[in-house]
N, C-alpha and C positions, 0 to 999 in steps of 0.2 A: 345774547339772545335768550330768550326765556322761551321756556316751552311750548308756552300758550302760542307764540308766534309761527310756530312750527305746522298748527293744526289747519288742517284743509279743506276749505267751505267750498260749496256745489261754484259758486263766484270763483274764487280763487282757482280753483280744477280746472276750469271753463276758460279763466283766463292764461292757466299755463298751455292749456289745449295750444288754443290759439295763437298764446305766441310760437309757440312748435310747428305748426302749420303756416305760421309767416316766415321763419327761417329755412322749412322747407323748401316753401316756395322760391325764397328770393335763391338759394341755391341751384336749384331749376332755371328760373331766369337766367341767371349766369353762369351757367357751366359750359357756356361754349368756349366763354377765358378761359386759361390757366389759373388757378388759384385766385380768382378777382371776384371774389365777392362778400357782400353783406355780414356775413355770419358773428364773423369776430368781431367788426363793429357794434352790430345790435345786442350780442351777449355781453358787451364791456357794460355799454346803456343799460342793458336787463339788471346785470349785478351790481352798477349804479343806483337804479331806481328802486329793483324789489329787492335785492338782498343777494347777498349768498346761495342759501339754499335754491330758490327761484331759480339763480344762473345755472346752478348745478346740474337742476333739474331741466330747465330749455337744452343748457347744451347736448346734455346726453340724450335727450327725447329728440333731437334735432337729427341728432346724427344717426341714432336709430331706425326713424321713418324714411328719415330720407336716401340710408342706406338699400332699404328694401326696395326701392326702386333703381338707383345706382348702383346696387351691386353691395352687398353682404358676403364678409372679410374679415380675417385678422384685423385688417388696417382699421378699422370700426371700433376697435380695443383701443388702438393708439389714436384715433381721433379723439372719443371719447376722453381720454387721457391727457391729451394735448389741452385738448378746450377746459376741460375740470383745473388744469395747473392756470390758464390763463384767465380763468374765473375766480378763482383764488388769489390767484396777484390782485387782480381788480378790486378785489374785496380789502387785501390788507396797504392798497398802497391809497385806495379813499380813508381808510379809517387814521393811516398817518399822513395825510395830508392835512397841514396845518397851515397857512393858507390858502383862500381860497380867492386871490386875484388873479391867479396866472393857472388856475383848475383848465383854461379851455386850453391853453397853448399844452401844458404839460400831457392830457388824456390823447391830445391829436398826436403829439409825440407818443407818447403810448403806444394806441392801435396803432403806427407803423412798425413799433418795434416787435410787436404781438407777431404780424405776419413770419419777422424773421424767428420768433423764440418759435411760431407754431412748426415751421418745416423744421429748426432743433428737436423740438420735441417730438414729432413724429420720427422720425430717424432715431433717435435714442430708444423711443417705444418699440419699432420695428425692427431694433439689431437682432435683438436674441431670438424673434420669429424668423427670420431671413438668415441665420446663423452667423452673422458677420463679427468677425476681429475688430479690434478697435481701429485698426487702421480700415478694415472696409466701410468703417462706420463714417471716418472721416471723409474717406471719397464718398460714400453714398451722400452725405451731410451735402459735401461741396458740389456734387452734380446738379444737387435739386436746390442749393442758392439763386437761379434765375428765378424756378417759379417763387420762391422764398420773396425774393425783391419784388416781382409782379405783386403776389400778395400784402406786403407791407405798403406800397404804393396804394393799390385797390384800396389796403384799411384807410390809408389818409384820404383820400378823395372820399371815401363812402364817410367816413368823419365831419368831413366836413359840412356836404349835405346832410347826415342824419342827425346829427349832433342838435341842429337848430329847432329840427322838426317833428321829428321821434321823442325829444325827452321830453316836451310838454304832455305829449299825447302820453306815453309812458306814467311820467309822474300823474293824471290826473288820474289813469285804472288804477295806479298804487295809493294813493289819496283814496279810493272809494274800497278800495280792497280792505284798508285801516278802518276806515269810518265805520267798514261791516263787520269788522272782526271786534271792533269794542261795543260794537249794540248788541253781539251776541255774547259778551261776558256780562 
């Protein structure tokens, strides 16, 4: 990635706004489930279509906003934390994908396995805030594998729907995002 790509037009600002305000939202929508929702599907798609940085930046701005309304927390470090690792795979496991026939099956397997790495990674992020031994870490880990499974489930089903209907839309603001970033060099 080259520098030039890095830099951030009143567009691009407006259109990260926005996506933050969509994953907000759909958090909202669905917080009456347990762990079932939108989030980690739409930031796999984000870091899909815009990049890295972009995902970096929805996730943590996601979790952010949406914290000050749900409640501001340690656990806000480890989400943040969680979704940056899971944004990062995202990133290095399209750049080593070398086929692209079996891209849909393998991403849908993906987001469910997302749900289980997310409840790991939150529990590893939140041992040493919570003081826990490695063995409490395990029992913490293993209490919260139900919601873990809720949410890996939630990712496939929100995959499947968003996957069809999101990326078009996605790719065409990252197509105009491009288009404006080379009339301005």
């Amino acid at each position: 990635m080259s520098r030039t790509s890095v830099k951030f037009s009143i567009y691009r600002l407006t259109t990260l706004a926005l996506l933050i305000a969509c994953l907000q939202t759909s958090r909202f929508l669905f917080s009456f489930l347990p762990n079932v929702q939108p989030i980690t599907v739409l930031l796999i798609l984000i870091t899909l279509t815009f990049g890295l940085i972009d995902g970096l930046i929805v996730a943590a701005g996601t979790m952010l906003v949406s914290n000050l309304v749900l409640g501001m927390g340690p656990w806000t470090f480890a989400q943040i934390g969680a979704y940056a690792v899971i944004v990062l795979l995202t990133y290095i496991a399209d750049h080593l994908m070398i086929g692209k026939t079996v891209r849909y099956l393998f991403w849908l397997l993906f987001s469910g396995c997302t749900g289980l790495l997310y409840g790991l990674l939150i529990s590893i992020l939140q041992a040493p805030i919570l003081g826990l031994s490695f063995s409490g870490l395990i029992g913490y880990w293993i209490a919260g594998l139900w919601f873990d499974g809720y949410h890996a489930a939630g990712n496939i089903g929100f995959f499947i729907i968003l996957y069809p209907t999101v990326t078009p839309i996605f790719q065409k603001v990252s197509d105009k995002l491009n288009s404006s970033k080379q009339r301005n060099h």
